[in-house]
C-alpha positions as CSV (number, residue, x, y, z in Angstrom):
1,X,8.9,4.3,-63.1
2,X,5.9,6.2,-64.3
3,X,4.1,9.1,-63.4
4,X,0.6,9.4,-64.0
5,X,-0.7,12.7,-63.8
6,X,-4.5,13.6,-63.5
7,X,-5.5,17.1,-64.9
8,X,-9.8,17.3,-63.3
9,X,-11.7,20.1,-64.8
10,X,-14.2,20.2,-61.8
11,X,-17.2,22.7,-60.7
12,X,-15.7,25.9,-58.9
13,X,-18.7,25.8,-56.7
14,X,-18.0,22.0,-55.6
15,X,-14.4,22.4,-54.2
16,X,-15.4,20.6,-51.0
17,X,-16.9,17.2,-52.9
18,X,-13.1,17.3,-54.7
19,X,-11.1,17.8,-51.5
20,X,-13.6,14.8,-49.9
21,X,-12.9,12.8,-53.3
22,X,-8.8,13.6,-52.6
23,X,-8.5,12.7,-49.2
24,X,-10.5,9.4,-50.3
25,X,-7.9,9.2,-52.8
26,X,-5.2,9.8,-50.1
27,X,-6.2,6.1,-48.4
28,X,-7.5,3.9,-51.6
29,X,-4.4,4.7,-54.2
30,X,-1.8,3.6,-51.9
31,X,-3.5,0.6,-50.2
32,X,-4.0,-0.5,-54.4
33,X,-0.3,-0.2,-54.8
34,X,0.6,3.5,-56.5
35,X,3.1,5.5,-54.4
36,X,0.8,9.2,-54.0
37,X,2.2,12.4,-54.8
38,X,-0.8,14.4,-53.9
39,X,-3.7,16.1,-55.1
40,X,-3.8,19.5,-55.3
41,X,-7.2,21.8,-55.7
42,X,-7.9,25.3,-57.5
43,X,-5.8,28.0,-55.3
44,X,-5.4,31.1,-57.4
45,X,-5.6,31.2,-60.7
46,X,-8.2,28.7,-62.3
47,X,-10.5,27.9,-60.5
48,X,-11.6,24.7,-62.4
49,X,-8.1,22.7,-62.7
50,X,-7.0,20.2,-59.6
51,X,-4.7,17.8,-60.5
52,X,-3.8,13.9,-59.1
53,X,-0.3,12.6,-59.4
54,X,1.3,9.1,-58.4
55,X,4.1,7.2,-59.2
56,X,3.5,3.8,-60.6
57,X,6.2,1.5,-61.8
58,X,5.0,0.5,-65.7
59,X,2.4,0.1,-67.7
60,X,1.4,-3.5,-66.8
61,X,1.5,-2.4,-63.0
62,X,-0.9,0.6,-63.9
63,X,-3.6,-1.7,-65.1
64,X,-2.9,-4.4,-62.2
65,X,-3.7,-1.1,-59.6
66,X,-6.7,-0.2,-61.8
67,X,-8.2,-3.8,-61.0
68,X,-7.2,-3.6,-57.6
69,X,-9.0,0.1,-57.2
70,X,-12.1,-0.8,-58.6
71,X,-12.2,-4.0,-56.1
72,X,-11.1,-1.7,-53.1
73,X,-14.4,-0.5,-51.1
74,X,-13.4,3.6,-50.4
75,X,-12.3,3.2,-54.0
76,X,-16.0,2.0,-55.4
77,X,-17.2,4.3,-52.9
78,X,-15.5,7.1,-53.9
79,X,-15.9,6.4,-57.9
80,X,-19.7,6.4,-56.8
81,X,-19.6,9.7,-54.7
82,X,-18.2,11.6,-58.4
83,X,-20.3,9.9,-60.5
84,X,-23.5,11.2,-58.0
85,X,-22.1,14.6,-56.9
86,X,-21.3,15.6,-60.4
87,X,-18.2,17.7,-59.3
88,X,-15.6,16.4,-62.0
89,X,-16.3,18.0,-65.6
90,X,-13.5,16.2,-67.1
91,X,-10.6,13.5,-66.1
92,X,-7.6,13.6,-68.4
93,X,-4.7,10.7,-67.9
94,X,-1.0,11.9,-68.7
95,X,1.9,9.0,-68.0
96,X,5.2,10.5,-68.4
97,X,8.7,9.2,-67.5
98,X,11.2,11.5,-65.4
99,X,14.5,12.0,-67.6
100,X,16.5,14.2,-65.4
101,X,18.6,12.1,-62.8
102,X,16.8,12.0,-59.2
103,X,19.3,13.2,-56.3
104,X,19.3,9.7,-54.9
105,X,20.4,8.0,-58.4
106,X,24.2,8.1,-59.7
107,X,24.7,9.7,-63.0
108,X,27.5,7.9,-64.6
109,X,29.2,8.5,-67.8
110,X,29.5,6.6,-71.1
111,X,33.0,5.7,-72.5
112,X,32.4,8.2,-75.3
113,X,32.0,11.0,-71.7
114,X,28.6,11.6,-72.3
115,X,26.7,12.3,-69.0
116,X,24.0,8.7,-68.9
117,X,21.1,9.8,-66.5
118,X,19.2,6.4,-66.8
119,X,22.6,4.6,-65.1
């Protein structure tokens, strides 16, 4: 399992085209097949960072989703409404792989005793 997290640089003075684009988002990324964490807007703090993060189980599955998201109608729809709106400055893709052992996964231990979190 993957996650992929977004990190948007978008226009302080265009928070509600982003929070449209995220609820979009909300509908269109799971229909295509990634499980949606959220997206979460400028609070305090920055007021130009919102991020998008899913879970998505590999690589291969990432760029079947992609396909499937550009095919989806809110998805085109939504790729159109940033592209015209002009409210994302910058889209940055990070994939990283949880290491510590999620509370619903046994941690088990090797012969040698060492603690194996990917059991």
């Amino acid at each position: 399992m993957l996650t992929c997290i977004i990190r948007y640089h978008i226009d302080p003075t265009k928070r509600l085209a982003f929070a449209h684009y995220a609820r979009n988002w909300g509908v269109a990324i799971p229909r295509c097949g990634a499980d949606l964490v959220g997206y979460y807007a400028p609070h305090e703090g920055s007021a130009t960072l919102a991020y998008g993060i899913y879970n998505i189980d590999s690589l291969a599955a990432y760029e079947a989703y992609r396909a499937r998201l550009a095919e989806d109608p809110l998805g085109r729809q939504n790729f159109a409404f940033a592209e015209r709106e002009c409210f994302v400055m910058r889209e940055d893709r990070t994939f990283l792989r949880r290491v510590d052992a999620p509370p619903e996964r046994a941690v088990s231990r090797t012969e040698e005793g060492r603690i194996d979190a990917f059991a």
